[in-house]
C-alpha positions in Angstrom: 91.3 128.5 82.0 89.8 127.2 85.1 91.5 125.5 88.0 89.8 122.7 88.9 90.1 121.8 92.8 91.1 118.1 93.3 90.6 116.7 96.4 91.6 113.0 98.0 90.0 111.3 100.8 91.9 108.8 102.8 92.3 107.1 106.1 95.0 106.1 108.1 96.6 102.3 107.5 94.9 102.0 103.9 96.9 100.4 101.0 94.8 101.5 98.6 95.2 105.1 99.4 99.1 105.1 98.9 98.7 103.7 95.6 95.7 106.8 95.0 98.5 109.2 96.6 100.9 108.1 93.2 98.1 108.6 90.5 96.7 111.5 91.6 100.1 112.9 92.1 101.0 112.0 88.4 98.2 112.9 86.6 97.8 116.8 88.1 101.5 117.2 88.0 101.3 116.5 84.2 98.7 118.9 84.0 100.5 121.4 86.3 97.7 121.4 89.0 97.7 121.0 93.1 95.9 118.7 95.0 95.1 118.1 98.2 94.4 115.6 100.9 91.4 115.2 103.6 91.4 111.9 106.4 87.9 110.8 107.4 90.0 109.5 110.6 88.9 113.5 112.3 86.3 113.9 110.2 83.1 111.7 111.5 80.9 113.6 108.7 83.7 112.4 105.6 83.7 109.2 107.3 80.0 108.9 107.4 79.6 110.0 103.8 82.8 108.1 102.5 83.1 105.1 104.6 82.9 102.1 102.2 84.5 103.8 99.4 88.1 105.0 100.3 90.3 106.2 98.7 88.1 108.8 96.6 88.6 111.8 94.5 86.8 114.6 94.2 86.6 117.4 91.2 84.9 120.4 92.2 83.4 118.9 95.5 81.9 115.7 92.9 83.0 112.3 93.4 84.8 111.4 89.8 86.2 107.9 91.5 87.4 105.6 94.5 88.9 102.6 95.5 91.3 101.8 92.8 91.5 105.4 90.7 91.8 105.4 87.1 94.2 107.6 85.9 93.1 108.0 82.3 89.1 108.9 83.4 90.8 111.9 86.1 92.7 113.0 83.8 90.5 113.6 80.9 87.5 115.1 84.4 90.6 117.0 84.8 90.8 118.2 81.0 87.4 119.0 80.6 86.9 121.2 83.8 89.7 123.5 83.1 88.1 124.1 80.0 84.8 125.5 81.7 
């Protein structure tokens, strides 16, 4: 089984990004998997790249969703790349 590397973008003072915090943090505990967390606020190329759409998450370095995340859509991205 692969381990799919899931990855949130997020700047400082963003309400959106607290609530993308709580679903990501559900949906890869249910599936027993670790995330992690990258600010554009050091990052001037992440903030370049990302700017308009924050808070996103990434599967395997691909963009699978921002702003508001849906937690059924990561999970079954999630599903499906552990399966590769």
């Amino acid at each position: 089984m692969a381990t799919p590397r899931v990855v949130l973008i997020t700047k400082a003072d963003c309400y959106l990004c607290g609530e993308a915090r709580d679903a990501v943090g559900r949906v890869t505990a249910a599936l027993g998997l670790e995330w992690t967390e990258e600010s554009v606020d050091n990052q001037p190329d992440l903030r370049e790249r990302y700017a308009e759409e924050i808070p996103v998450v990434l599967v395997d370095g691909v963009q699978r969703d921002f702003w508001k995340i849906d937690e059924v859509r990561l999970e079954r991205v999630l599903q499906r790349a552990m399966t590769q």
